[in-house]
GUKE-889827 format. One record per residue (C-alpha): residue in one letter; y, x, z. Coordinates in Angstrom, 2 decimals. Example, Ala and Ser with C-alpha at 12.3 -4.5 7.8 and 13.67 -1.06 7.14 Angstrom:
2
code->A, yy->-4.50, xx->12.30, zz->7.80
code->S, yy->-1.06, xx->13.67, zz->7.14
END
This chain:
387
code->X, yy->11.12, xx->-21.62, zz->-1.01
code->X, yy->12.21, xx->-19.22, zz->1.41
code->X, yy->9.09, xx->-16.72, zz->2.59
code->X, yy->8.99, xx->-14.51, zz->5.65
code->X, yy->5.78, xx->-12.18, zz->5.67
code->X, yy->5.39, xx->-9.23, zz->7.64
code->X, yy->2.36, xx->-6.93, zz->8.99
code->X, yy->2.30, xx->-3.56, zz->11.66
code->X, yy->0.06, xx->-0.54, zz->11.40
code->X, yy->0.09, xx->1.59, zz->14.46
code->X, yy->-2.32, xx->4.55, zz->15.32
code->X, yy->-1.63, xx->6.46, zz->18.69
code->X, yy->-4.58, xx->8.67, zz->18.72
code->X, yy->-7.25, xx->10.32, zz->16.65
code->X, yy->-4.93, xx->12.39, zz->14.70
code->X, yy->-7.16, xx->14.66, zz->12.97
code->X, yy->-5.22, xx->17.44, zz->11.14
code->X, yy->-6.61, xx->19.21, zz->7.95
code->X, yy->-5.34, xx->22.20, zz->7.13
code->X, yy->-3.11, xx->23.04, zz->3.99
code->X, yy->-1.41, xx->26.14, zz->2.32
code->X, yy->1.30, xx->27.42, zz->3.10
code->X, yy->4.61, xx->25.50, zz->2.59
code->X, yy->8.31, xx->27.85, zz->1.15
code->X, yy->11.21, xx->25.99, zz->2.59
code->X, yy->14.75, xx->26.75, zz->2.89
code->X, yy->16.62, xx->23.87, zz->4.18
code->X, yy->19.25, xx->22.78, zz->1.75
code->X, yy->21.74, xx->21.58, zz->4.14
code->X, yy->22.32, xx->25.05, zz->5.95
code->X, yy->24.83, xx->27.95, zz->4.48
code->X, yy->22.71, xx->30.26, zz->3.63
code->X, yy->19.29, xx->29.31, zz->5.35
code->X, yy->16.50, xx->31.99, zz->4.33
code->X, yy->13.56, xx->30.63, zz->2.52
code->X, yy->10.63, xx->30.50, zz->5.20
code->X, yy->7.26, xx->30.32, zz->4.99
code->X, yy->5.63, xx->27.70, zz->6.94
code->X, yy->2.12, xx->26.54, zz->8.19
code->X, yy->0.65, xx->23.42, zz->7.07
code->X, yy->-1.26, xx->20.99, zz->8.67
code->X, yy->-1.62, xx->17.24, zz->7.55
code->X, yy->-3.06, xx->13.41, zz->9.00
code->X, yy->-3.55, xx->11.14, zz->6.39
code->X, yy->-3.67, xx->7.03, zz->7.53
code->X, yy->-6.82, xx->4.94, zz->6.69
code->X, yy->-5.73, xx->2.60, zz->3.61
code->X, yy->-3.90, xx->-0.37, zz->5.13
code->X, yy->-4.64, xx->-3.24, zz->3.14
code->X, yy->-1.34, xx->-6.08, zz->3.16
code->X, yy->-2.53, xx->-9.69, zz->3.17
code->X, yy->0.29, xx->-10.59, zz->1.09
code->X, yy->2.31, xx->-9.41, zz->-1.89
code->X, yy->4.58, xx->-6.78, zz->0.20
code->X, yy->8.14, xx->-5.66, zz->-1.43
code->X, yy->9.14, xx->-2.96, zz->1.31
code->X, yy->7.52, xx->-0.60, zz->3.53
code->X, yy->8.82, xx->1.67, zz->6.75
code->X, yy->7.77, xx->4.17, zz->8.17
code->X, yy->7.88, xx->5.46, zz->12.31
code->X, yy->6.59, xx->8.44, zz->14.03
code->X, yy->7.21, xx->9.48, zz->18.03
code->X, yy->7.00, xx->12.94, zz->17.82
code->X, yy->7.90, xx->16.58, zz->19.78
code->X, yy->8.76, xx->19.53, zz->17.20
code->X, yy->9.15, xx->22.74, zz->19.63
code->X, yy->11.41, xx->25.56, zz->18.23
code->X, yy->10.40, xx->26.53, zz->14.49
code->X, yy->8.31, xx->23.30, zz->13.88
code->X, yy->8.88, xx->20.32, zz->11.80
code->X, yy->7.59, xx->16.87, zz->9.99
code->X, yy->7.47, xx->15.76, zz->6.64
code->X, yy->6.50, xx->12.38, zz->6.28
code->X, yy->5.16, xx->10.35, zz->3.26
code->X, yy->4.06, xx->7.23, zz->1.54
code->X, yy->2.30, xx->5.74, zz->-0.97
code->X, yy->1.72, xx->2.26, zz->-1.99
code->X, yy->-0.65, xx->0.34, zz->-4.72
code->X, yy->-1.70, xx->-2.29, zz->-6.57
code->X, yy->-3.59, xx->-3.48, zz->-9.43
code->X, yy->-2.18, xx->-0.59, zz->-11.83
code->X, yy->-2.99, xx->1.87, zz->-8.87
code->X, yy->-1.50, xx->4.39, zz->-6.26
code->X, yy->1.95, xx->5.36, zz->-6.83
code->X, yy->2.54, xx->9.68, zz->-6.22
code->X, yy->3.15, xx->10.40, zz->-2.49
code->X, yy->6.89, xx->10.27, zz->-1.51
code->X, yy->8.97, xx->11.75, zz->0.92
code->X, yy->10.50, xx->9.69, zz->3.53
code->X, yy->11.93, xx->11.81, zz->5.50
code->X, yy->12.02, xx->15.84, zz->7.02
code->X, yy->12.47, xx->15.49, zz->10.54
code->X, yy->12.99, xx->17.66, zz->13.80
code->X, yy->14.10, xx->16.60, zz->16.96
code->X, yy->16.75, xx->19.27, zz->17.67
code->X, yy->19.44, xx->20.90, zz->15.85
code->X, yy->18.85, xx->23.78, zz->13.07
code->X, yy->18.60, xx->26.55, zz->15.29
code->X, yy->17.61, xx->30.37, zz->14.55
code->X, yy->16.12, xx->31.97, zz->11.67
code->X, yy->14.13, xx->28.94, zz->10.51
code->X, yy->16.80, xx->26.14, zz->10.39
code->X, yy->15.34, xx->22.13, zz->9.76
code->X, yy->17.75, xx->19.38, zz->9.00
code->X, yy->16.68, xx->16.14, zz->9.63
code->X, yy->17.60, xx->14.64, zz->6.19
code->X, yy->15.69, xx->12.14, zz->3.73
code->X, yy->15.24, xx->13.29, zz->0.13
code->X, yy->17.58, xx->11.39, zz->-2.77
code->X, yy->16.22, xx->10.49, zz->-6.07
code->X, yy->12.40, xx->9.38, zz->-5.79
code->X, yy->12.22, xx->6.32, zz->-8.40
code->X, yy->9.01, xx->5.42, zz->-9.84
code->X, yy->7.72, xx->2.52, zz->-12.00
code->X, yy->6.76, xx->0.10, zz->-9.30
code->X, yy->9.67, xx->1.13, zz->-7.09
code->X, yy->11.87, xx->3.16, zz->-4.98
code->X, yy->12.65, xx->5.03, zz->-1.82
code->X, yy->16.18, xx->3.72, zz->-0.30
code->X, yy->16.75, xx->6.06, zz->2.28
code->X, yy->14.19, xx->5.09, zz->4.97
code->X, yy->12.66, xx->2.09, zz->2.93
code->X, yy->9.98, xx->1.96, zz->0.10
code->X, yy->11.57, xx->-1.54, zz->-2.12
code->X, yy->9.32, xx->-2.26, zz->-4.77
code->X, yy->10.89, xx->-2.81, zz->-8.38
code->X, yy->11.79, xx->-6.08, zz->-9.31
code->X, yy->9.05, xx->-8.57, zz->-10.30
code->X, yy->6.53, xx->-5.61, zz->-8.25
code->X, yy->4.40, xx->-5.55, zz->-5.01
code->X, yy->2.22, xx->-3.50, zz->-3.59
code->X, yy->-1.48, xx->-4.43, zz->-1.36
code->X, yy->-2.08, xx->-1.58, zz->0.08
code->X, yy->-0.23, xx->1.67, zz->1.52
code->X, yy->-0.86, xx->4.84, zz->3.74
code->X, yy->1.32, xx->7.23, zz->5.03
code->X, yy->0.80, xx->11.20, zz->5.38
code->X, yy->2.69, xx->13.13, zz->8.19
code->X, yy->2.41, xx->17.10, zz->7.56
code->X, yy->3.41, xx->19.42, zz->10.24
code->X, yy->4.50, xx->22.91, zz->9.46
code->X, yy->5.07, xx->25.79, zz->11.67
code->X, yy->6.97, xx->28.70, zz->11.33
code->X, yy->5.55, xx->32.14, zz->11.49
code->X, yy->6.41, xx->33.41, zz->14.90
code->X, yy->6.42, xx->29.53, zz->16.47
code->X, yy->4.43, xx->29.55, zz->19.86
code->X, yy->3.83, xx->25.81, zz->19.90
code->X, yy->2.65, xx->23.30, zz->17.17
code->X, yy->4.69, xx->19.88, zz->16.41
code->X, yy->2.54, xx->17.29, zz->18.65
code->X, yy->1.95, xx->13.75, zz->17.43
code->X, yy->1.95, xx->10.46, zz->19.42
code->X, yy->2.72, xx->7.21, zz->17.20
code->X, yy->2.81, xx->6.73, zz->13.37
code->X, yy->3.35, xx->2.95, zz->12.23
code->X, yy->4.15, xx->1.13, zz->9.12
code->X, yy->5.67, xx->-2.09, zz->8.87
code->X, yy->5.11, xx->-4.04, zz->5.14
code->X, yy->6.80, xx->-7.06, zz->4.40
code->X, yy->8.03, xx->-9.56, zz->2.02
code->X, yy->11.26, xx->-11.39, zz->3.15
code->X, yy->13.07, xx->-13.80, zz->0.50
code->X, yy->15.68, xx->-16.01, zz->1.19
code->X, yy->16.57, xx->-18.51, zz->-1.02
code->X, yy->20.00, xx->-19.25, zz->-1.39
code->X, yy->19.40, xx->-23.06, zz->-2.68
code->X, yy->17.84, xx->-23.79, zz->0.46
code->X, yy->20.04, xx->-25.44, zz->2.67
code->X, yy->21.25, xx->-23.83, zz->5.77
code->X, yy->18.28, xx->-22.48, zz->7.84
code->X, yy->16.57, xx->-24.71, zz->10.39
code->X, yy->16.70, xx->-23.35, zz->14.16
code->X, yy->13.48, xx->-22.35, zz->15.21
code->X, yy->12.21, xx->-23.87, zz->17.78
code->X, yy->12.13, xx->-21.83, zz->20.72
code->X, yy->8.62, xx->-22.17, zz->21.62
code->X, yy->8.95, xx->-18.80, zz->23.92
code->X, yy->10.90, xx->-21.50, zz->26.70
code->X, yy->10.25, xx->-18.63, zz->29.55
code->X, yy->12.96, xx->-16.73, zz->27.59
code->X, yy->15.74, xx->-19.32, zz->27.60
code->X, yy->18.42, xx->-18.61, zz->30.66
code->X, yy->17.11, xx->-14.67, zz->30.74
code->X, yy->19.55, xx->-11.93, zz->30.14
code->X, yy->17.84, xx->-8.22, zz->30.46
code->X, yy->20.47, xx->-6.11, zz->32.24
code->X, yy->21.29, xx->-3.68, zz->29.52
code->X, yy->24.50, xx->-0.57, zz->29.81
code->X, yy->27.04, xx->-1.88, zz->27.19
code->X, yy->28.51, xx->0.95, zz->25.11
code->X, yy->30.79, xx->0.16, zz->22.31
code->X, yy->31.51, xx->2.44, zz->19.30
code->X, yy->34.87, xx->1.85, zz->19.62
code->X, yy->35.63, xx->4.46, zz->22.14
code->X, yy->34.53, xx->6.83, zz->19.33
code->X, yy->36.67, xx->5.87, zz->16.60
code->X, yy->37.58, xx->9.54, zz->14.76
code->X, yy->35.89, xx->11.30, zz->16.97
code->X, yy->33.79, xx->14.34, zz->15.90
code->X, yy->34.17, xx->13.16, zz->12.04
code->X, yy->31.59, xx->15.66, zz->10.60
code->X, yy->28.81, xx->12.90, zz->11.40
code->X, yy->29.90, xx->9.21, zz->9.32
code->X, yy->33.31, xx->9.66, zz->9.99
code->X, yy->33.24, xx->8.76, zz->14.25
code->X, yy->32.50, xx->6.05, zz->15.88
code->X, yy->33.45, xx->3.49, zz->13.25
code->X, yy->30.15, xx->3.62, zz->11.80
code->X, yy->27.79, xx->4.66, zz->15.04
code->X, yy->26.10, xx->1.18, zz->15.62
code->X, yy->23.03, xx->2.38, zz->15.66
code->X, yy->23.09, xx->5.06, zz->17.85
code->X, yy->25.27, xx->3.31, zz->20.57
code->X, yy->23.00, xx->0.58, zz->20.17
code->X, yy->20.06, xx->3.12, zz->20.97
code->X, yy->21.98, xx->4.24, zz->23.78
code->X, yy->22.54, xx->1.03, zz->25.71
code->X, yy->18.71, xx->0.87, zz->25.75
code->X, yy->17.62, xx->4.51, zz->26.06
code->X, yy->20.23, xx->4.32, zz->29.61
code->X, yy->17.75, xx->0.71, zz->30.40
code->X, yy->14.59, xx->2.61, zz->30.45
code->X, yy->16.44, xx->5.69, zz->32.42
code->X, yy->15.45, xx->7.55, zz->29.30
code->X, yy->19.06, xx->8.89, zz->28.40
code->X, yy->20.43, xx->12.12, zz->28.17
code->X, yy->21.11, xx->13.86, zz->31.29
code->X, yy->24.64, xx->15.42, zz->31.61
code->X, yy->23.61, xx->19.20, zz->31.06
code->X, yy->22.11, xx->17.99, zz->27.79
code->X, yy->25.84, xx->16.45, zz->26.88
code->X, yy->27.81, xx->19.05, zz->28.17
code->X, yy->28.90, xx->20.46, zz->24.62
code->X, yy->30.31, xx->17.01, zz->23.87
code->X, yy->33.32, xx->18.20, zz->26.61
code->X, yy->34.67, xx->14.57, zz->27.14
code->X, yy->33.56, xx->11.95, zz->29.55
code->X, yy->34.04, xx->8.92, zz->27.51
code->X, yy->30.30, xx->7.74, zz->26.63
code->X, yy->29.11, xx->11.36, zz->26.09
code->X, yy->25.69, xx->10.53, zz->25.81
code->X, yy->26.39, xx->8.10, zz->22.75
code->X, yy->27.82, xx->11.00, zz->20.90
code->X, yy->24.35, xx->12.71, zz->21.75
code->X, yy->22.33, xx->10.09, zz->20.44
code->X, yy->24.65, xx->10.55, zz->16.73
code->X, yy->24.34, xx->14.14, zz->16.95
code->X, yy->20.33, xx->13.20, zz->17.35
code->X, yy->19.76, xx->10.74, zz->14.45
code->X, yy->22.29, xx->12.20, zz->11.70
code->X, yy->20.59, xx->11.37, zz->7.91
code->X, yy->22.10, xx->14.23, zz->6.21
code->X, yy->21.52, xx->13.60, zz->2.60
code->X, yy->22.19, xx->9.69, zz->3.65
code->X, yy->25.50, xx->10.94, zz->5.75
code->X, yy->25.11, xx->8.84, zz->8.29
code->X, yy->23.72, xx->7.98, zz->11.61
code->X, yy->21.92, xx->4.40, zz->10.94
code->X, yy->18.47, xx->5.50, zz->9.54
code->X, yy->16.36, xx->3.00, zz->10.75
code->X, yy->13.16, xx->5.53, zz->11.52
code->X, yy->15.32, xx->8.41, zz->12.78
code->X, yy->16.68, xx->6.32, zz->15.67
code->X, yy->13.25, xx->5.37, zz->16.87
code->X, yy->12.06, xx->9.04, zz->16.58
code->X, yy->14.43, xx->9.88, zz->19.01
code->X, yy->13.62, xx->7.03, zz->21.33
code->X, yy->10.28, xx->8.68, zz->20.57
code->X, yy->10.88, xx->11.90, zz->21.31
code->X, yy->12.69, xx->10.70, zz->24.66
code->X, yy->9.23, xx->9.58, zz->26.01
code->X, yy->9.30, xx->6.12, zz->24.58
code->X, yy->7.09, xx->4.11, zz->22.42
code->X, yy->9.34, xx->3.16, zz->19.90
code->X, yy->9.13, xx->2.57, zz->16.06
code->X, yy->10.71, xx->-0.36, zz->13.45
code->X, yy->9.10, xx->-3.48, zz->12.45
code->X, yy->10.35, xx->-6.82, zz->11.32
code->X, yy->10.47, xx->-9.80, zz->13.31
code->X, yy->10.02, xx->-13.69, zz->11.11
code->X, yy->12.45, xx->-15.27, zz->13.76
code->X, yy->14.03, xx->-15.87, zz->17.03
code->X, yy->11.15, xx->-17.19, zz->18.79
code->X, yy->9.38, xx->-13.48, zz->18.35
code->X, yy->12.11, xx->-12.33, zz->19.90
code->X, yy->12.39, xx->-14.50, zz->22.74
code->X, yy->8.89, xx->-13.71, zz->23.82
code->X, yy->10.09, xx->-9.98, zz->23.80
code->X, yy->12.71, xx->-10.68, zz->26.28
code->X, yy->10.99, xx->-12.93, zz->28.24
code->X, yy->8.23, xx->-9.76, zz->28.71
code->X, yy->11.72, xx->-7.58, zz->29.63
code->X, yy->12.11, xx->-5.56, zz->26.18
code->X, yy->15.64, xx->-5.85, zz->24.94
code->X, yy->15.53, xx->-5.05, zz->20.92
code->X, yy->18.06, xx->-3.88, zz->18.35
code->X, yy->18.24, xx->-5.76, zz->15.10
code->X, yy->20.10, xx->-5.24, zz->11.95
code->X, yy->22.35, xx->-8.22, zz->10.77
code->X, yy->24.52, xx->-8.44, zz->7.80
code->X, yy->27.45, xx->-11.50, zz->7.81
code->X, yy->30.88, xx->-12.84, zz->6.22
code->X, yy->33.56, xx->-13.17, zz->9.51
code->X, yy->33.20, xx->-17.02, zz->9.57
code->X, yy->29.26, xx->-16.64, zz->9.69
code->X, yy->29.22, xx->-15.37, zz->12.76
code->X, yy->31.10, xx->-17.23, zz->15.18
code->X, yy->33.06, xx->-14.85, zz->17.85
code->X, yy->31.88, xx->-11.80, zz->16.06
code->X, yy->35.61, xx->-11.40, zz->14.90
code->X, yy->34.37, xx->-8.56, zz->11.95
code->X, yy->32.12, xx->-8.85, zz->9.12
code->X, yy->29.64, xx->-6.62, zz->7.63
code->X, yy->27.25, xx->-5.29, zz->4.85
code->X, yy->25.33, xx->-3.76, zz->7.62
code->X, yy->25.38, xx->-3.50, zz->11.10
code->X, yy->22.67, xx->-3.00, zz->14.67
code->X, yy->23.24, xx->-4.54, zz->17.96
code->X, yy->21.29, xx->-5.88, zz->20.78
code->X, yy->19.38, xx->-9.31, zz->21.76
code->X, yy->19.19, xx->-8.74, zz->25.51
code->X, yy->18.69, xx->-12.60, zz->26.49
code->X, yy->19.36, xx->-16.07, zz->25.65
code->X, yy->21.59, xx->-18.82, zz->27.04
code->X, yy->20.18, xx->-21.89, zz->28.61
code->X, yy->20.37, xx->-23.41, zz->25.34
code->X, yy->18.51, xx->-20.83, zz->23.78
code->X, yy->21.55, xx->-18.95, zz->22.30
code->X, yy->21.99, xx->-15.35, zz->22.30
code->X, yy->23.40, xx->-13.12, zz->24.35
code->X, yy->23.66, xx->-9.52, zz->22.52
code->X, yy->25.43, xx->-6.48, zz->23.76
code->X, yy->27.31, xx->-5.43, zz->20.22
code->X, yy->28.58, xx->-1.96, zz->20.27
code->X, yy->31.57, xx->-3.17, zz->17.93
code->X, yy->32.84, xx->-5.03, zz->20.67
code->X, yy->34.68, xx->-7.58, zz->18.82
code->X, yy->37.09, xx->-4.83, zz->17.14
code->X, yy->38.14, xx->-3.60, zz->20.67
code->X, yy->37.55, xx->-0.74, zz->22.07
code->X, yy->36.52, xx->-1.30, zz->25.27
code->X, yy->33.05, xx->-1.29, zz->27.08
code->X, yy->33.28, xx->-5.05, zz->28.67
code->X, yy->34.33, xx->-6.43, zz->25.20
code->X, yy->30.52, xx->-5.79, zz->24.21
code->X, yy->28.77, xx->-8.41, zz->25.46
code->X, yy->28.53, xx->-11.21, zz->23.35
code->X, yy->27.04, xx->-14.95, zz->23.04
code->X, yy->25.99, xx->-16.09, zz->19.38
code->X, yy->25.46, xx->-19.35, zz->17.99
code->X, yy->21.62, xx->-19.46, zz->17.84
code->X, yy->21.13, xx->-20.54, zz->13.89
code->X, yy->24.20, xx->-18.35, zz->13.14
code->X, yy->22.86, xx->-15.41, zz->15.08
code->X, yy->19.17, xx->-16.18, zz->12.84
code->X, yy->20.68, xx->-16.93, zz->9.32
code->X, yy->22.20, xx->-13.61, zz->9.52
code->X, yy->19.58, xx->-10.99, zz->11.05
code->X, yy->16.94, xx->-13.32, zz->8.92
code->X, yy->19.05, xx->-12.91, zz->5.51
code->X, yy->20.02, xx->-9.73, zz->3.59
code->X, yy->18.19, xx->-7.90, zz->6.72
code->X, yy->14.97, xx->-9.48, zz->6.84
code->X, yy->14.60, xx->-9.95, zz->10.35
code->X, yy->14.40, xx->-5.88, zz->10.66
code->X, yy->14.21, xx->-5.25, zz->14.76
code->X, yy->13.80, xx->-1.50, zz->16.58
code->X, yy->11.22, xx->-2.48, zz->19.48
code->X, yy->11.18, xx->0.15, zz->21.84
code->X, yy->9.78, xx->0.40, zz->25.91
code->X, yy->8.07, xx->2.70, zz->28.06
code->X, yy->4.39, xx->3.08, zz->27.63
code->X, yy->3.61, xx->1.12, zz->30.99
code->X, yy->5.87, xx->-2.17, zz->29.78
code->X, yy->3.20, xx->-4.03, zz->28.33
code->X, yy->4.35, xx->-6.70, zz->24.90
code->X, yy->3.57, xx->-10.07, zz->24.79
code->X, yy->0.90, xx->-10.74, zz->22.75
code->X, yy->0.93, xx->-10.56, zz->18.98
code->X, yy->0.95, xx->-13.22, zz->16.81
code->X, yy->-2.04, xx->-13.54, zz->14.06
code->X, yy->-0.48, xx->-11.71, zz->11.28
code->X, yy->0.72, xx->-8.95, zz->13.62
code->X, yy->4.12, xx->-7.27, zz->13.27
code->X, yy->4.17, xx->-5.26, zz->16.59
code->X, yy->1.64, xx->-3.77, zz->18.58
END
């Protein structure tokens, strides 16, 4: 049988930093970057106990780093055999390297243990393994000579088990039990990716592969929380500057690329919003999200004839439920605008248990929630995953 499980951890205050030694960095991804010594400073999460047999975990942070300060920020999960060693997920600033104590936001490579692994911005447990519990550690460090300290306003963690099994027969359409939501469309900018296409190829290659980021964009411009133009200036054309921004802004540089999940909500985060990644079970979660006026981004992976309309396929791609039809499809502003590049190709109406089978499959129902602190959710459902 197929099983959707999935469980939120947010804390928004009470960070209560404990002082560590002294940190020797030299970023790896800058010619020549000086080892630096940095201050430490760490908050540790309670233990978050899962109430299932959890496979994956993310991580989210909303964060400012002023000049000379940065995050690292780790996990650790457990079960019956114990706690695995703390690993990075990711070393994160919001701006550029910039002066004599350079910071690349980057994810670390190579962390494999017995019960599992890091992929990128994802713990995945082994095969046949779990984990029960979890916590997360975010360590800010400050370079000598810094006149402000990193400040801290969201850390979450999502855990969840999502299996699919392919004997099932197609998957059922939920039910739509959020009916407020059907015939609602959010007004959200479209931006396609298209425009972009081998542009500025130092980050993925162009626009080709900036889904995530454009996607970000179209609902970053929503909650008037985009870029202004002095802060796009550098990008010195006017098509869609501010989407370029947003790449420049999330660029993995060990992963190469401009889709990690947690780096696109930090800079929602660091924008002003509350923002982080969770996973949602099925449409009717979303629909009460849009019938509350929060647009999301989710992650969907699909063949070209499982997606009617779509007119690509994928092993990974984000776009945009901004509404649903009358008949409870959905209506999703998709920054690959059917292959054309062209801003009023992006909107898009999907086949409701097309649209599910696909975000709900190889994806797991993975969804980037995101609003201003005054937009209020709907409420959460009994096994919470969003808060």
């Amino acid at each position: 049988m197929s099983e959707r499980r999935a469980s939120l951890s947010v804390w928004e205050s009470g960070f209560e930093w404990t002082p560590g030694r002294d940190v020797r960095h030299a970023d790896a991804h800058v010619d020549g970057a000086p080892e630096r010594t940095y201050a430490a400073r760490s908050w540790t999460s309670p233990v978050v106990e899962v109430p299932f047999a959890a496979t994956e975990l993310i991580p989210s942070w909303n964060a400012r780093t002023p000049a000379g300060t940065w995050l690292c920020i780790e996990g650790r999960v457990a079960d019956d055999s114990g706690w695995t060693p703390w690993f990075v997920l990711a070393h994160w600033a919001e701006d550029d390297p910039e002066g004599d104590a350079p910071i690349t936001r980057t994810t670390v490579d190579d962390q494999r243990f017995d019960a599992g692994r890091v992929s990128t911005d994802t713990w995945r447990a082994a095969d046949g393994r779990a984990f029960d519990r979890w916590q997360v550690r975010v360590t800010a460090l400050t370079a000598a000579g810094a006149t402000e300290q990193p400040e801290l306003s969201l850390v979450a963690g999502s855990a969840s088990r999502f299996e699919i099994d392919p004997a099932e027969p197609t998957s059922p359409r939920s039910s739509g039990d959020a009916a407020a939501a059907y015939g609602t469309e959010i007004a959200v900018p479209a931006y396609s990716q298209r425009l972009h296409i081998d542009t500025f190829p130092q980050w993925n290659g162009g626009g080709q592969s900036w889904c995530s980021p454009t996607s970000m964009t179209m609902i970053l411009e929503h909650w008037d929380r985009g870029p202004c133009p002095e802060e796009h200036a550098w990008v010195g054309h006017d098509t869609d500057p501010q989407v370029v921004h947003g790449v420049r802004r999330v660029f993995d540089h060990r992963y190469e690329g401009a889709g990690n999940w947690a780096f696109n909500t930090a800079y929602a985060g660091a924008r002003g919003l509350r923002a982080y990644v969770t996973r949602l079970r099925d449409l009717t979660e979303a629909e009460a999200f849009v019938a509350a006026g929060v647009p999301l981004i989710v992650s969907v992976t699909f063949t070209e004839d499982e997606l009617d309309g779509a007119g690509y396929e994928t092993d990974g791609h984000l776009l945009t439920i901004v509404g649903f039809t009358a008949d409870g499809d959905v209506i999703s502003n998709d920054p690959n605008s059917h292959r054309t590049a062209s801003n009023e190709q992006v909107r898009s109406v999907f086949r409701r248990d097309q649209f599910e089978r696909v975000w709900l499959g190889d994806t797991g129902g993975l969804a980037y929630v995101v609003h201003p602190h005054d937009v209020a959710l709907p409420p959460a459902p009994a096994e919470a995953n969003w808060a």
